[in-house]
C-alpha positions, -999 to +999 in steps of 0.1 A: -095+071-295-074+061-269-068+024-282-058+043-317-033+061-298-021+034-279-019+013-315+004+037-330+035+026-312+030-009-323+026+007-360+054+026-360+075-009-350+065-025-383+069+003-399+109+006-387+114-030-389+101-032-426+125-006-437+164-011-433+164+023-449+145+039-420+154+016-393+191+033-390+217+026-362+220+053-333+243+047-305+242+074-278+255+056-244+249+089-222+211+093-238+207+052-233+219+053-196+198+081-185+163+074-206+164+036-187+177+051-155+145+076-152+125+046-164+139+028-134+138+058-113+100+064-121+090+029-116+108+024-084+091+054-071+057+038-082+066+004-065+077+022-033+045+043-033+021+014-041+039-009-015+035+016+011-004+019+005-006-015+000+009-022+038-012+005+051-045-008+036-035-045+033-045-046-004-034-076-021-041-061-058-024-028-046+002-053-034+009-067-068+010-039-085+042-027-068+059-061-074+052-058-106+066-023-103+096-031-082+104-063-109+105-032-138+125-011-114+152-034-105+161-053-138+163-018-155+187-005-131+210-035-144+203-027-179+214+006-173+244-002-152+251-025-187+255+014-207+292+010-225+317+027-202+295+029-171+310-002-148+317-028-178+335-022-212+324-053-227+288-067-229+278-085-200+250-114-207+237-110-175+233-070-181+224-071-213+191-099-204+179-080-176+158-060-193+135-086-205+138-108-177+124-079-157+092-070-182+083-110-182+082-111-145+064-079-142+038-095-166+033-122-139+027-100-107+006-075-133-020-104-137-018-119-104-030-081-097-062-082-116-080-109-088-106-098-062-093-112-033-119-125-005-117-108+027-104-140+044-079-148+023-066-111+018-043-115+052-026-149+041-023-137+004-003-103+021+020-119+039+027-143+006+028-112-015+055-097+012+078-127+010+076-126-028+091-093-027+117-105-003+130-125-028+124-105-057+147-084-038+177-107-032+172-120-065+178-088-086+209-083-058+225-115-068+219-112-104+235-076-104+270-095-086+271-119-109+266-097-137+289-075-126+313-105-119+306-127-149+299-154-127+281-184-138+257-184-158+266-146-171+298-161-177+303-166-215+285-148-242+259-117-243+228-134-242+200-140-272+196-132-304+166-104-311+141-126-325+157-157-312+133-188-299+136-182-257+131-143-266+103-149-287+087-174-266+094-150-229+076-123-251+045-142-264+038-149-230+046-117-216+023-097-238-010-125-234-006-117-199-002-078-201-031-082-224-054-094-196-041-070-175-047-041-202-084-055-201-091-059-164-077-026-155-100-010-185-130-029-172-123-015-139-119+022-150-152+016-174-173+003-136-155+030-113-143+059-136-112+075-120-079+089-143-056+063-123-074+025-136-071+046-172-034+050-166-028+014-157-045+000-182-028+021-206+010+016-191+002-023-193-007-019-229+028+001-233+044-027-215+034-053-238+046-034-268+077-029-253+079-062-251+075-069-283+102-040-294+128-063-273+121-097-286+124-080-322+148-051-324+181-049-328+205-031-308+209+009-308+189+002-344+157+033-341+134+000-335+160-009-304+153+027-286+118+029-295+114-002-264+131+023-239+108+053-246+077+028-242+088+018-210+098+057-197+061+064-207+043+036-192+057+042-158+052+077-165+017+077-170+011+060-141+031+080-115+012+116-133-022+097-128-011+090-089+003+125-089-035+136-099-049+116-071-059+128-036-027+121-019-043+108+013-058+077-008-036+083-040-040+045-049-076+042-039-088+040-074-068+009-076-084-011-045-101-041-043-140-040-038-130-051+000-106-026+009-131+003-009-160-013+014-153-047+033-168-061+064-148-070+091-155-076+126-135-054+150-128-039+180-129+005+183-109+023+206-122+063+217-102+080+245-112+120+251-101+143+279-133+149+299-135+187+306-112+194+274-134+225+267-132+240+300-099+236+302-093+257+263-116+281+275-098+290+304-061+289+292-041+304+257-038+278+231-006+275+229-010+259+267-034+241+252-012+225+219+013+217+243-010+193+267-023+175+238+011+167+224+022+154+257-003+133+260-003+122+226+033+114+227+023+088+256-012+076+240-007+072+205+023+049+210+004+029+236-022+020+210+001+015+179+033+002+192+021-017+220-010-033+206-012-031+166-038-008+165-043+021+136-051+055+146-081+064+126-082+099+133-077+126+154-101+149+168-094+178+184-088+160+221-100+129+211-083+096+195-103+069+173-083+038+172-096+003+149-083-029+158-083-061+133-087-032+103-067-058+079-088-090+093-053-104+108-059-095+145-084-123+157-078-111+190-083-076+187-108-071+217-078-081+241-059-052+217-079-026+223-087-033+257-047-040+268-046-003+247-067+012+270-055+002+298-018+008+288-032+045+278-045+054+312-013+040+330+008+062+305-015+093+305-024+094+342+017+099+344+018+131+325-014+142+345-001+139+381+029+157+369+003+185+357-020+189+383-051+208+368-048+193+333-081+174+322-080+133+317-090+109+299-119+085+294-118+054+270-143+033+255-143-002+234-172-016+213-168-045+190-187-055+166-193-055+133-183-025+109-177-016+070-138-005+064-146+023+035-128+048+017-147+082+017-150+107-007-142+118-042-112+130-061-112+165-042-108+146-009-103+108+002-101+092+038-101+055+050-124+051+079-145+026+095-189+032+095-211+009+113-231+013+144-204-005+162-188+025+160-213+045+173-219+022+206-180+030+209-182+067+208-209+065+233-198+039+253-168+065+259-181+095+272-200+072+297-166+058+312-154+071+343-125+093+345-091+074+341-110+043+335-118+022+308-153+012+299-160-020+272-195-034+265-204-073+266-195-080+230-160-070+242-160-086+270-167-121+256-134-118+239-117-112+274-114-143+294-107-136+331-111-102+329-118-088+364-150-060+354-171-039+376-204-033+361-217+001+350-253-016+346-274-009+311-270+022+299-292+043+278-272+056+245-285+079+218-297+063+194-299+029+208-336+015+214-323-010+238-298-003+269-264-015+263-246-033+285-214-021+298-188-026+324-156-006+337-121-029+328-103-032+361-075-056+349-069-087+323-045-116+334-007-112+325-012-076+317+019-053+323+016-017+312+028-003+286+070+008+286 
């Protein structure tokens, strides 16, 4: 049913372009200007939206996705900056081609989305993907000033004939490659379900007919606007399918199978007040709010700013903090343990300014863990599982006060760290004792500013 549906468009081109009689010329410049421009506007939010989670997660498919996105975006702002009247009152070649130059490159970062990306590789293929949008970005600036200024090559004429060879040629290769996407992306709704891998796959079917509708039709003919509505649905069908999502993990349906539930080998931070609940017992929560936010002002930036660590959660008094979560921190144990000790030093300022407030106690485990995403559609989070996480938490509430406590896998990635030893201990849920020691100081540390 939904492959009929998404036929129809295609049909109802033939249809137009068979009859002269019914494909009749329409010019409308304020209708044009504003049916591209929230085509543009919807796809930009999309690329934003996907490039944020895509940074956040370090998903190279998520990644793509917002190029692809951000390629749409930009080239149909120009198109709709080439509107009669708007900033030009003749056709500008370099206007008047963006459109098509944007869907073709769109086509390219759509199927360089489709890969499952190995967990080594996904770091490298980031930072690629990053510079790639770099340029994309200066590229679709320059093209707009010499557009705007008719300079070479947007210099002379108003670009290709509907139906012309390049045209024809950009488009065959445009749609083949949407095609694939339009596949991949139903496979992937077919294996994981979800409304949003429908969406995409569906908006990359409307893509390539668009496509089409531009190598063929000619201008303001019925045929001509038919390519702009395509486009206004395809990006909004996918920004109503993220707007269904959970909004923590709105593009989670999209990840790859590492980001959903990849192994990486990291290093986990907890810091908790010892005698938190005392203290809440014995003074009005709003004294209460106000200690945590104090110290939280100090902690938090000490363990993301300072070190490159991610705040997993918060927990009432406590902090979770992962290190390495994108596999681009190979020395994350130094991290975390230069984030400890950088929250102490910060903390144990705001304590001896409050004498009577609680302080805290940090742990750090590494080892190996599974970087998941949790939950269903009423409720997603990102978080790491392993036991490695476990040996952190209770690593932690075995630390002495102000002090930070790591255990021997952590230490081996701390050369020269001067340790006092806090012997084996015996952890719930551990059959053996695990061996852990109290940080004093690591060479060339300065605390945190």
């Amino acid at each position: 049913m939904g492959a009929a549906v998404l036929v129809l468009p295609l049909a109802g081109l033939v249809v137009l372009r068979a009859s002269s009689g019914l494909d009749r010329q329409w010019q409308h410049d304020t209708t044009h200007f504003w049916i591209v421009f929230g085509a543009a506007l919807l796809s930009a939010v999309t690329a934003y939206g996907t490039g944020a989670a895509a940074v956040r997660r370090g998903d190279v498919r998520v990644m793509y996705v917002s190029l692809a996105f951000l390629s749409a975006a930009g080239f149909l702002g120009l198109h709709a900056l080439a509107t009669p009247h708007v900033l030009l009152d003749s056709p500008s070649v370099g206007f008047n081609v963006s459109t098509p130059t944007g869907i073709a490159l769109g086509s390219l970062f759509a199927v360089a989305s489709v890969r499952e990306v190995a967990a080594d590789e996904a770091a490298a293929e980031m930072r690629r993907a990053r510079r790639l949008r770099s340029a994309l970005l200066v590229v679709m600036a320059a093209w707009g000033v010499a557009s705007l200024l008719r300079l070479p090559p947007f210099d002379v004429g108003v670009g290709p004939e509907r139906g012309s060879g390049p045209l024809v040629a950009a488009a065959v290769v445009a749609v083949v490659l949407y095609a694939v996407t339009t596949v991949t992306y139903a496979r992937l709704w077919w294996r994981r379900g979800g409304l949003l891998p429908a969406a995409m796959a569906s908006a990359m079917a409307l893509l390539a007919e668009a496509m089409v509708a531009v190598a063929v039709a000619p201008n303001w003919h019925l045929s001509w606007w038919e390519w702009h509505l395509l486009l206004l649905a395809a990006f909004a069908l996918v920004a109503w399918g993220a707007q269904q999502s959970w909004h923590e993990e709105r593009w989670a349906g999209l990840y790859t199978a590492d980001t959903l539930a990849g192994r990486r080998e990291m290093s986990i931070l907890f810091a908790d007040l010892k005698g938190f609940t005392t203290f809440s017992e014995t003074h009005d929560a709003a004294v209460v709010t106000e200690m945590l936010n104090a110290y939280f002002t100090v902690a938090i930036p000490a363990v993301v700013k300072s070190h490159g660590g991610t705040v997993d959660r918060l927990i009432g008094d406590a902090i979770m903090a992962t290190f390495n979560r994108l596999g681009d921190q190979p020395d994350h144990a130094r991290r975390a343990a230069l984030a400890g000790l950088d929250l102490q030093v910060e903390t144990s300022r705001i304590a001896d300014a409050h004498p009577g407030w609680p302080r805290f106690r940090v742990g750090v485990n590494t080892g190996e863990v599974v970087v998941s995403v949790l939950g269903s559609e009423g409720g997603r989070t990102a978080t790491v599982i392993g036991d490695a996480v476990n040996v952190a938490s209770r690593i932690e509430g075995q630390a002495p006060v102000g002090r930070v406590a790591v255990t021997a896998s952590t230490l081996e990635g701390l050369p020269g760290a001067v340790t006092e030893p806090l012997g084996p201990l015996e952890l719930k849920g551990k059959d053996e004792p695990v061996e852990a020691f109290v940080l004093v100081s690591l060479p060339d540390h300065t605390s945190a500013t």
